[in-house]
C-alpha positions as MATLAB code, in Angstrom:
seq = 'XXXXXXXXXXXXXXXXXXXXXXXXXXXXXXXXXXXXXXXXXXXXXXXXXXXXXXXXXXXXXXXXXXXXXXXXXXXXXXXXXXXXXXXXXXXXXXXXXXXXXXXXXXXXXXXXXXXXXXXXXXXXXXXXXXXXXXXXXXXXXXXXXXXXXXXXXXXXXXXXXXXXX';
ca = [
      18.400   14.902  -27.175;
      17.612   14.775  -23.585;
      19.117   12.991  -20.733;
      16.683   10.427  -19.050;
      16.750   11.313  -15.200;
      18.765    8.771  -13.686;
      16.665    5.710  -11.342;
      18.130    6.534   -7.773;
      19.925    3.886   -6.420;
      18.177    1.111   -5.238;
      15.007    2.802   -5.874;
      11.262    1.684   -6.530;
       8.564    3.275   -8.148;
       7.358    4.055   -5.191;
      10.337    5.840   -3.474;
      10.929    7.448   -7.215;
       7.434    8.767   -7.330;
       7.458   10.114   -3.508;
      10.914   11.735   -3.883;
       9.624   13.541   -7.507;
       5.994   14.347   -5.176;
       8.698   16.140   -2.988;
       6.845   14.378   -0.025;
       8.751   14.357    3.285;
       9.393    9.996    3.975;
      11.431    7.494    5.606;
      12.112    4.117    4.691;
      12.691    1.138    6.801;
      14.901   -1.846    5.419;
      14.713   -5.043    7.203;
      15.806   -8.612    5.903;
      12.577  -10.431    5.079;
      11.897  -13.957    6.282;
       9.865  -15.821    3.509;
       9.383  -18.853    6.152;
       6.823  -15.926    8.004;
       3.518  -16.239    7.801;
       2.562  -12.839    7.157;
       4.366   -9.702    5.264;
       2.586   -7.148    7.499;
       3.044   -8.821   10.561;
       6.788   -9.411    9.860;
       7.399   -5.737    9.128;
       5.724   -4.523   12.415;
       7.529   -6.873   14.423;
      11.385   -6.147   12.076;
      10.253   -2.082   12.748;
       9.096   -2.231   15.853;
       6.621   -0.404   15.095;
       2.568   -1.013   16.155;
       0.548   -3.238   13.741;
      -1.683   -0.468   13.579;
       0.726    1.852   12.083;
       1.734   -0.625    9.358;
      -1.004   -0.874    6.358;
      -0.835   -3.481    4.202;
      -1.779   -3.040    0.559;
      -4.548   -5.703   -0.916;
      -6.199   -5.548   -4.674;
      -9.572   -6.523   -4.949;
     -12.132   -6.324   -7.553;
     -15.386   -4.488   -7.048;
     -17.975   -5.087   -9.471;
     -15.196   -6.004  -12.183;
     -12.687   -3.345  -11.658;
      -9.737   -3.405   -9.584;
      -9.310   -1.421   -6.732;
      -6.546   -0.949   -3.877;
      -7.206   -1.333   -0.446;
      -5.092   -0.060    2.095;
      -5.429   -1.283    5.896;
      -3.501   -2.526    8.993;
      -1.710   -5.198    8.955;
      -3.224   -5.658   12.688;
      -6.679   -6.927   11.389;
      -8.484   -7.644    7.728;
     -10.413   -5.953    5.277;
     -13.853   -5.871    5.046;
     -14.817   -6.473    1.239;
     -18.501   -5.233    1.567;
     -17.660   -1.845    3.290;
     -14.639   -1.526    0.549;
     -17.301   -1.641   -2.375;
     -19.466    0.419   -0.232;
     -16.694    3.086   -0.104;
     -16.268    2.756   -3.892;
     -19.980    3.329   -5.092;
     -19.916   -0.896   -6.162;
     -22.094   -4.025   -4.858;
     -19.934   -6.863   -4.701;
     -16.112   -7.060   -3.692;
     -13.763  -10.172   -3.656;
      -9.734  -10.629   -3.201;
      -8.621  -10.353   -7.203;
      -6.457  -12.516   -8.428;
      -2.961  -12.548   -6.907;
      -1.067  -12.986  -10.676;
      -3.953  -10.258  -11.786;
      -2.558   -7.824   -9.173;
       1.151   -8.338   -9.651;
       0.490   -7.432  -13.160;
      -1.427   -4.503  -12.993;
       0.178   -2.979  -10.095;
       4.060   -3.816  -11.053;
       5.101   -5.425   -7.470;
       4.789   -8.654   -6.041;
       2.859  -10.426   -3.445;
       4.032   -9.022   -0.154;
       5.769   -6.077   -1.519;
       3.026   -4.351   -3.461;
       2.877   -0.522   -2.738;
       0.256    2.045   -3.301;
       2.531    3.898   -4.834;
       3.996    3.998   -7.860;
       1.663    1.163   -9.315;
       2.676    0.684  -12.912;
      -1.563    1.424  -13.515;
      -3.269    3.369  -11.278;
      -6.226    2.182   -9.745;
      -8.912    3.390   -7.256;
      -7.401    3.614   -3.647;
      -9.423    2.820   -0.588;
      -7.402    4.181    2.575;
      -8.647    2.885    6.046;
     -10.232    5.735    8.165;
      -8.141    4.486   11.118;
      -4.931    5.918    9.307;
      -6.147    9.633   10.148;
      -5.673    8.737   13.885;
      -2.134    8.607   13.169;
       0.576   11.137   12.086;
       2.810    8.918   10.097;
       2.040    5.111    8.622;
       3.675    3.085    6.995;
       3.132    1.218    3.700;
       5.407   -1.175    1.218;
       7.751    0.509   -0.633;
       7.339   -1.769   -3.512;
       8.997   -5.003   -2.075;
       9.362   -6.976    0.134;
      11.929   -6.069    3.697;
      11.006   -2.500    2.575;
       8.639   -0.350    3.840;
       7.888    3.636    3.741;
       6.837    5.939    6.400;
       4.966    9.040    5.523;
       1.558   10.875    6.528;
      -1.490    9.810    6.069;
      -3.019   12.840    4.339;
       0.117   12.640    1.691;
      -0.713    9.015    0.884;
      -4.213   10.128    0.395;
      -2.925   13.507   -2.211;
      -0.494   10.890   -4.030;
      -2.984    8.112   -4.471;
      -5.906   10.309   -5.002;
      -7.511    7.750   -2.064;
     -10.735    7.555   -0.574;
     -10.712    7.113    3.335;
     -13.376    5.198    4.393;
     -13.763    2.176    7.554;
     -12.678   -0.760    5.385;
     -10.781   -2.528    8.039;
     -11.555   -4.440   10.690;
      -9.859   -5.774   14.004;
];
């Protein structure tokens, strides 16, 4: 019978899925604050990194079906140009327990990758002006840095201009 590869230590299913991708990353721990007012905004600011470098991850559904969105923490998504991008009408913020669920993570630490379903992924167009983002690692006080375009091969994403400032 064989061995079950070992979980590495302190892993998520995020780092586990980018380490078996064999995709170059770095990860950034930082102790989160749960008095801040926003989980993007806190990891910029604990990184020091630009708000437009850090991308939040937000599930909406589009016509019924869920579907990732993936856009900097420095502004907001824009639902109609997210259905646009996925061929729907109609887009709103799914529910929060809905996307724990599906994805695996919590609120605040959910990660594009290494959802526990994987779901249509919406990457802002903006991330292409950059040569590394970063994205949660799967919770919270942890985030990943890689390249855009690997995000995009891992999550099998769309880009498209879903954000705005």
């Amino acid at each position: 019978m064989a061995k079950k590869p070992k979980k590495q230590a302190g892993g998520t299913p995020a780092t586990v899925a980018l380490t078996a991708a064999g995709v170059p990353y770095t990860v950034h721990a930082y102790e989160h604050d749960p008095a801040h007012p926003s989980y993007g905004e806190e990891a910029a600011e604990a990184m020091g990194v630009s708000p437009e470098r850090v991308f939040k991850t937000l599930v909406a559904d589009v016509d019924g079906a869920l579907t990732v969105a993936v856009v900097p923490v420095a502004g907001s998504l824009d639902l109609k140009a997210l259905a646009t991008a996925v061929g729907g009408k109609k887009a709103a913020m799914a529910d929060p327990a809905l996307a724990e669920r599906t994805t695996g993570y919590v609120r605040g630490g959910i990660s594009p990758l290494g959802q526990r379903k994987r779901l249509p992924t919406v990457l802002d167009a903006s991330a292409g002006g950059h040569s590394t983002i970063c994205v949660s690692a799967g919770r919270r006080g942890l985030e990943v840095e890689l390249s855009p375009a690997d995000l995009t091969s891992l999550t099998g994403a769309v880009l498209a201009p879903i954000g705005r400032a």
